[in-house]
VMD Tcl script that draws the C-alpha trace (Angstrom):
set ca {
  {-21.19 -1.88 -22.96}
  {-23.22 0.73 -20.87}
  {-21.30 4.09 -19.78}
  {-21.22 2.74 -16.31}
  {-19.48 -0.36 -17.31}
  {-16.82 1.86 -18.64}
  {-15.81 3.49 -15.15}
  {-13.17 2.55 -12.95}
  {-14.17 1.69 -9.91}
  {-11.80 2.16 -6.67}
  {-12.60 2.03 -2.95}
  {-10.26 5.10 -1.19}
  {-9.52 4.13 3.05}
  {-8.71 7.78 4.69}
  {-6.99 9.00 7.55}
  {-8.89 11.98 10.19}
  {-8.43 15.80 9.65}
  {-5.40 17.03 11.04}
  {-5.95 17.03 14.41}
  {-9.13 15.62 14.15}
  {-9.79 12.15 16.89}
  {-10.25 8.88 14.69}
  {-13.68 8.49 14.42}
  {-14.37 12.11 13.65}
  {-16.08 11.75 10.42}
  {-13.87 9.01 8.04}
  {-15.33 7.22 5.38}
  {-14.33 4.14 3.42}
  {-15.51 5.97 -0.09}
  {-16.49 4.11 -3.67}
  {-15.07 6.27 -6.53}
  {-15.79 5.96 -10.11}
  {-13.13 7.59 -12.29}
  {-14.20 8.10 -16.16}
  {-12.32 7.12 -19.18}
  {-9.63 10.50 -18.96}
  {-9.09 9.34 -15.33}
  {-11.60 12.49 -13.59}
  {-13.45 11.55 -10.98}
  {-16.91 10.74 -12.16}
  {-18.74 10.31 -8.72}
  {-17.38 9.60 -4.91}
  {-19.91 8.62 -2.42}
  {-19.21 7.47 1.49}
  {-19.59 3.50 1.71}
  {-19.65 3.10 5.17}
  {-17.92 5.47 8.23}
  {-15.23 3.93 9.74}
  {-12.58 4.68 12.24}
  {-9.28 5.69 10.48}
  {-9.59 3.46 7.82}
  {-5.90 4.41 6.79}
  {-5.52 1.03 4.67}
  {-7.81 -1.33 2.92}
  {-7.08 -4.82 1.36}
  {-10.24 -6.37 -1.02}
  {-10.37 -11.01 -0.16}
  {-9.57 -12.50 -3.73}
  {-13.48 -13.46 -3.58}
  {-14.32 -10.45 -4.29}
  {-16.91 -10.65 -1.47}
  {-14.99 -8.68 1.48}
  {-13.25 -5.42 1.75}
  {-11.03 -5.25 5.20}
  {-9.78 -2.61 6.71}
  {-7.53 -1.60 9.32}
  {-8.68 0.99 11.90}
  {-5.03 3.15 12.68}
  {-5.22 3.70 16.04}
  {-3.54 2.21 19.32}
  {-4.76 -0.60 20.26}
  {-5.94 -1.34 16.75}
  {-8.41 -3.04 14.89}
  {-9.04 -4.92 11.22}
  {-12.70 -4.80 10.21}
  {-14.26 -7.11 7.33}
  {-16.67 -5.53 5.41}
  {-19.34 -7.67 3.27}
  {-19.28 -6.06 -0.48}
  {-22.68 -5.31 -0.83}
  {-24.13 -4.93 -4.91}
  {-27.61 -4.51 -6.07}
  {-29.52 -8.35 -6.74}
  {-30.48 -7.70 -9.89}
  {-27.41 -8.37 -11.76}
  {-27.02 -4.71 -12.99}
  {-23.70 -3.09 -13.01}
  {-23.38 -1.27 -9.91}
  {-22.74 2.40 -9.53}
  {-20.56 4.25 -6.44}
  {-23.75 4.44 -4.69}
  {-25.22 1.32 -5.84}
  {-22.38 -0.40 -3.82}
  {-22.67 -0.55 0.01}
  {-20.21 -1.81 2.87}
  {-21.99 -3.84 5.95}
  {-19.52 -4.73 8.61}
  {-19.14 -8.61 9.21}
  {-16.42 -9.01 12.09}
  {-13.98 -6.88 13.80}
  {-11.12 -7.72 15.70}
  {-8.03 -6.54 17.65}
  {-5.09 -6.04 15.74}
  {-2.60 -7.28 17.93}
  {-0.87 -4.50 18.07}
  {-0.59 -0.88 17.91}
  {-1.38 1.56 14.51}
  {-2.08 -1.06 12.29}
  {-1.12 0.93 8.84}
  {-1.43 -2.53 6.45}
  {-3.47 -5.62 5.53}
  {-2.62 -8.00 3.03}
  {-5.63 -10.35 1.79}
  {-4.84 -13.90 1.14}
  {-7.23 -16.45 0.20}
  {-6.88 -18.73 3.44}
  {-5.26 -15.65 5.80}
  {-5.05 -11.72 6.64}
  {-2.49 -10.52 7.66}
  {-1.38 -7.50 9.21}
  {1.45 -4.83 9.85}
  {1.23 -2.94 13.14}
  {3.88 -0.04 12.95}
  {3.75 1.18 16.25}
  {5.02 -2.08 18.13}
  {6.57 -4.18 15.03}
  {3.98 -6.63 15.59}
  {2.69 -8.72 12.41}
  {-0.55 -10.92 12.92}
  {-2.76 -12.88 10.60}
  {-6.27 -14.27 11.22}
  {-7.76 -17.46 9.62}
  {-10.56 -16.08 7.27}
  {-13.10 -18.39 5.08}
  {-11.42 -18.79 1.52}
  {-15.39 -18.52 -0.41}
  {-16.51 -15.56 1.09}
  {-13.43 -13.71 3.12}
  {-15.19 -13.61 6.21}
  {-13.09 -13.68 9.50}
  {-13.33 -17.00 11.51}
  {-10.86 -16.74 14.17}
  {-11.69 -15.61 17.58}
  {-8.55 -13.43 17.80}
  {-5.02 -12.68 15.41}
  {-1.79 -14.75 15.68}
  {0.40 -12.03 17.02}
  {4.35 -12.25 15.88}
  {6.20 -9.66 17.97}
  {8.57 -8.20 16.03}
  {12.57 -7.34 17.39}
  {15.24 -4.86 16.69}
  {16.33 -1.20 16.76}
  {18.15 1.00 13.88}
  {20.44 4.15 14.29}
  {18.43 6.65 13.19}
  {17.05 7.00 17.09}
  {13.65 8.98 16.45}
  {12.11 6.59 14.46}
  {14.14 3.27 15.17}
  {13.97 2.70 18.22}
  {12.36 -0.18 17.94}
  {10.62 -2.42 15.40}
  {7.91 -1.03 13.29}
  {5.88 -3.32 10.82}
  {4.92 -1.08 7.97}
  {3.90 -3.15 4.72}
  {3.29 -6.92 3.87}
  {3.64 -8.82 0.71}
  {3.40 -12.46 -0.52}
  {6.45 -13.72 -2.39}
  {5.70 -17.53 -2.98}
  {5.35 -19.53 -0.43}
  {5.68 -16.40 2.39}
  {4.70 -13.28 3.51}
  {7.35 -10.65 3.68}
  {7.09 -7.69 6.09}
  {9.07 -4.45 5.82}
  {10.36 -3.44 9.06}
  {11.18 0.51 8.94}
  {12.50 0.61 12.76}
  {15.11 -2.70 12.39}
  {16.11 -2.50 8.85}
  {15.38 -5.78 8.22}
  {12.70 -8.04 6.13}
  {11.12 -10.58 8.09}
  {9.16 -13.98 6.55}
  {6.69 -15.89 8.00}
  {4.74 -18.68 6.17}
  {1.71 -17.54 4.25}
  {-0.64 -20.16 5.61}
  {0.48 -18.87 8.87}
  {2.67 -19.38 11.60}
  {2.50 -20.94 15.13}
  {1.75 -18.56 17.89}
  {5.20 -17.59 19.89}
  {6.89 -18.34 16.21}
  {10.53 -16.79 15.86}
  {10.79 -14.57 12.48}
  {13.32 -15.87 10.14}
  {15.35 -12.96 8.57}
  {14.74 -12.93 5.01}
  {16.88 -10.01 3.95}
  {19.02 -7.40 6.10}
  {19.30 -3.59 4.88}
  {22.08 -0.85 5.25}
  {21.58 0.86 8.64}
  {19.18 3.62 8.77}
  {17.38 2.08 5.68}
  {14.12 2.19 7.25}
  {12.13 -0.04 4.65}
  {8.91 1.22 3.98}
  {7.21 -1.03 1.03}
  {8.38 -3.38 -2.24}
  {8.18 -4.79 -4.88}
  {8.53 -8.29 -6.38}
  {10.57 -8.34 -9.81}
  {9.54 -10.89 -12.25}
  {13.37 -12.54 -12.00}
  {13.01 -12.85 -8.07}
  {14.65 -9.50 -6.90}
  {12.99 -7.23 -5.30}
  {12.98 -3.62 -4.65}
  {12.92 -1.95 -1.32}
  {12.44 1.70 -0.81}
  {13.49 3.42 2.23}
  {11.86 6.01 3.61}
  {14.90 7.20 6.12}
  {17.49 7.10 3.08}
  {15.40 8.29 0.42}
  {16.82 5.21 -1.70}
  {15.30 2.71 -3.51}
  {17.61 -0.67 -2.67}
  {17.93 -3.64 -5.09}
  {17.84 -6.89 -3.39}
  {18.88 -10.50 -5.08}
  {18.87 -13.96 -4.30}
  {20.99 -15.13 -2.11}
  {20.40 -18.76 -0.49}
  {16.69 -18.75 0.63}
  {16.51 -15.29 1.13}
  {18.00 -11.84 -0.34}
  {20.65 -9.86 -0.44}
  {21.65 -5.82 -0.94}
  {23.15 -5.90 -4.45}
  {22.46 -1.39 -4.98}
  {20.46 1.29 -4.27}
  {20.11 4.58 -6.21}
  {18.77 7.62 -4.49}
  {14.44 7.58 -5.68}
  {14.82 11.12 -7.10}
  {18.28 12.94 -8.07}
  {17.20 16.04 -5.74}
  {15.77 13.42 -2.97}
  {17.56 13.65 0.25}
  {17.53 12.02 3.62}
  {15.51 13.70 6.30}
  {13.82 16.08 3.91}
  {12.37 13.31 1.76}
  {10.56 10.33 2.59}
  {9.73 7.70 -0.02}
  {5.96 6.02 0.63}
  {4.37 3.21 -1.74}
  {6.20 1.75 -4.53}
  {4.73 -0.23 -7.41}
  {5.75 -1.93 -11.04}
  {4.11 -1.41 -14.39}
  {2.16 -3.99 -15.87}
  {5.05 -4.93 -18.24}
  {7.45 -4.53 -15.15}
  {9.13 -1.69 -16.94}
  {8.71 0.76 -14.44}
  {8.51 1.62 -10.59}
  {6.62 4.49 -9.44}
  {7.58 5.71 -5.80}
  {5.50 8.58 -4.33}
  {7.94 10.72 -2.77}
  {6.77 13.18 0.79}
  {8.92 16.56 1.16}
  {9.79 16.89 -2.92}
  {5.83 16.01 -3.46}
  {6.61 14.33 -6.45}
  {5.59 10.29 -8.34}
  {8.85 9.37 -9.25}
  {9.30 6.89 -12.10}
  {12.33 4.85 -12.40}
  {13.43 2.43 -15.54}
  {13.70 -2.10 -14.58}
  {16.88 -2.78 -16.64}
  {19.35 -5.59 -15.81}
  {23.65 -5.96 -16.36}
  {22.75 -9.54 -16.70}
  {23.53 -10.12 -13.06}
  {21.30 -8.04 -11.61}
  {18.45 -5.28 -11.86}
  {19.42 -1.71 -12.54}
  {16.91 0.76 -11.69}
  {17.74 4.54 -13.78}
  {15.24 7.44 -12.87}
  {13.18 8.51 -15.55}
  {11.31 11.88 -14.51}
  {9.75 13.07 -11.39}
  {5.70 14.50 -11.76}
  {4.97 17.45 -9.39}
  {1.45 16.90 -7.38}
  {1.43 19.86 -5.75}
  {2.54 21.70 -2.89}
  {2.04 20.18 0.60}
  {1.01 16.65 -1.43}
  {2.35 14.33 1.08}
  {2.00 11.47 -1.54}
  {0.80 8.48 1.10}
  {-0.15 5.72 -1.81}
  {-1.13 4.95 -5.27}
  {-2.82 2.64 -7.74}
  {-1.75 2.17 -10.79}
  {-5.04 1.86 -12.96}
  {-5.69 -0.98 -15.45}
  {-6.94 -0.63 -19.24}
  {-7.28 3.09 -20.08}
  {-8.66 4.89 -23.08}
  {-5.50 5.28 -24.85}
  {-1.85 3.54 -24.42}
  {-0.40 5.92 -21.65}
  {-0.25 4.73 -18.03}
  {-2.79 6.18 -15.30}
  {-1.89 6.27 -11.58}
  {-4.51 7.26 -9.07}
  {-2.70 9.00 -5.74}
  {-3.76 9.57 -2.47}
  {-2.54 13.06 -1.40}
  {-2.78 12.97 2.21}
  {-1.44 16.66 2.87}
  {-4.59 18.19 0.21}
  {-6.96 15.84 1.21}
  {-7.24 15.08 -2.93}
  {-7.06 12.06 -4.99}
  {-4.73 12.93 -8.12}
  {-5.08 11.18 -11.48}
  {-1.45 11.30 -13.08}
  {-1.32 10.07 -16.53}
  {2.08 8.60 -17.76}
  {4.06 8.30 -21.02}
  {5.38 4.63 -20.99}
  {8.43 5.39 -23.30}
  {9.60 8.26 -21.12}
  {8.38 8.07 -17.61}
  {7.33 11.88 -18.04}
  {3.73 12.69 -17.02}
  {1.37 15.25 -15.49}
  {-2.04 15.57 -13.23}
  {-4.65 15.20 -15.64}
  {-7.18 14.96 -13.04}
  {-7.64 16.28 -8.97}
  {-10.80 15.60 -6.82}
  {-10.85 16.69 -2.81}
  {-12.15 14.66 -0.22}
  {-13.34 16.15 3.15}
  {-10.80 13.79 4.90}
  {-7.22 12.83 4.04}
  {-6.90 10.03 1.71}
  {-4.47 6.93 2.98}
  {-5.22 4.29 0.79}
  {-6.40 4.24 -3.05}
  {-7.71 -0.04 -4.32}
  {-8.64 -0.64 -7.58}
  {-12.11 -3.10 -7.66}
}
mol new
graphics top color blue
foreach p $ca { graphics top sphere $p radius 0.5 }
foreach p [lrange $ca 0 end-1] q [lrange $ca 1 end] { graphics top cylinder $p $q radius 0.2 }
display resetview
């Protein structure tokens, strides 16, 4: 195994400088972290226009990416690696655009990549779309989205008043979108749904939720976080869809309207959730236990990234060099990408690792 072979390889999607006009100098970057979870190289695949999230086709073959702006846009990118069968390097690795399309909405912030579909979550209107895309090579091969207008309000009036789309996830059979401005999860087939489609209602939260992202347990639940209440909300079964069963603040000091939860994800041996957490600027980790009815989440520790972090998203690294846990995270407000490294047991950690970008990191995917 050559030393190259040994890196990590991650594609980063980034937002423009503060202030800055999308279009202003964004990249889509290729990253190669070494063993200890340092940045190795970063080089600038291809400029794009606010780039904010990026989803990779199961294929392997196409990296999309949603342009966050009104009026927005996915764009498929062809994964381009040298012929000669070598193992590629961050520069070795290029990204040629292969389609583009409208949205269907407004701010796109996520894409989910499916084999058959790609769908996305447009936050400023609440719209969710998905596009037919060829299942060998991930190319796009509809004309236009199938737009699915989302409905609804919540009380918090500055930032529900009225649907917002924010993250997409498949849970069997459906795609499940997080609604942050109607407190609600919708569900729409995977395959896709007929244009004009009502959404069915898969799981209602507490008002003034605001659901951000989640999580799939491995029984069925899932795990919402909200970025209005600062909780992280346990949903069960109930029927064919879910239903509130608790919700335990992300952080002991987190509070509403000072701290906003982001991306949430599960260890490997579903364990764990780690939650990036704006305003406290911390990766909390929280325990999976059950009663026997039901999940029970317990916080574990909270690891400081720094002042003005603005944790936006996270991977959470596979393999490593040693048995503790590495999570990659995109610090929007420091324009860095932070390497925290984990202890398992404990949930305690620290940044091993911190490499700045000359635009804000959004998005952090693991190739």
């Amino acid at each position: 195994m050559t030393e190259r072979d040994t890196r990590t390889q991650l594609w980063v999607g980034t937002y423009p400088q503060p202030g800055g006009a999308p279009g202003s100098g964004e990249s889509i970057w290729r990253v190669a972290l070494g063993p200890d979870g340092a940045v190795e190289s970063a080089v600038p695949a291809v400029a794009a226009t606010s780039p904010s999230f990026l989803a990779l086709h199961p294929s392997g073959s196409t990296l999309y990416a949603v342009g966050e702006t009104p009026a927005g846009t996915v764009t498929a990118f062809r994964v381009e690696a040298p012929r000669d069968g070598a193992a590629a390097g961050p520069g070795d690795v290029r990204l040629a655009p292969s389609g583009s399309l409208a949205s269907g909405g407004d701010d796109p912030c996520h894409v989910l990549a499916l084999e058959d579909t790609v769908w996305l979550a447009n936050y400023g209107d609440g719209v969710a779309a998905c596009v037919d895309v060829d299942p060998a090579t991930g190319d796009l091969v509809a004309e236009g989205v199938v737009a699915h207008p989302g409905v609804g309000s919540g009380p918090v009036v500055e930032r529900q008043a009225g649907p917002h789309a924010h993250f997409l996830a498949q849970v069997g059979d459906d795609v499940l979108v997080c609604d942050l401005g109607a407190d609600v999860v919708r569900r729409y087939p995977a395959a896709g749904a007929e244009p004009g489609a009502a959404a069915d209602v898969a799981a209602v939260l507490p008002p003034g939720t605001g659901p951000r992202h989640l999580v799939a347990l491995p029984d069925g639940s899932l795990v919402v976080v909200g970025e209005l209440d600062a909780r992280a909300h346990v949903l069960v079964r109930d029927g064919a869809g879910w239903a509130p069963a608790a919700a335990v603040p992300v952080s002991p000091s987190a509070q509403a309207g000072r701290d906003f939860p982001a991306h949430v994800t599960l260890s490997a041996d579903g364990a764990r959730l780690h939650v990036g957490l704006r305003g406290a600027d911390v990766l909390a980790v929280l325990a999976v236990g059950s009663d026997g009815a039901a999940p029970v989440l317990e916080h574990l520790g909270d690891v400081p990234l720094g002042d003005g972090a603005w944790p936006r998203h996270h991977a959470v690294l596979t393999g490593g060099a040693d048995d503790a846990e590495r999570v990659v995270v995109a610090l929007q407000g420091r324009s860095e990408l932070a390497t925290v490294r984990l202890d398992p047991a404990t949930g305690a950690g620290e940044v091993v690792a911190r490499h700045a970008l000359p635009t804000p990191p959004a998005c952090v995917l693991e190739s």
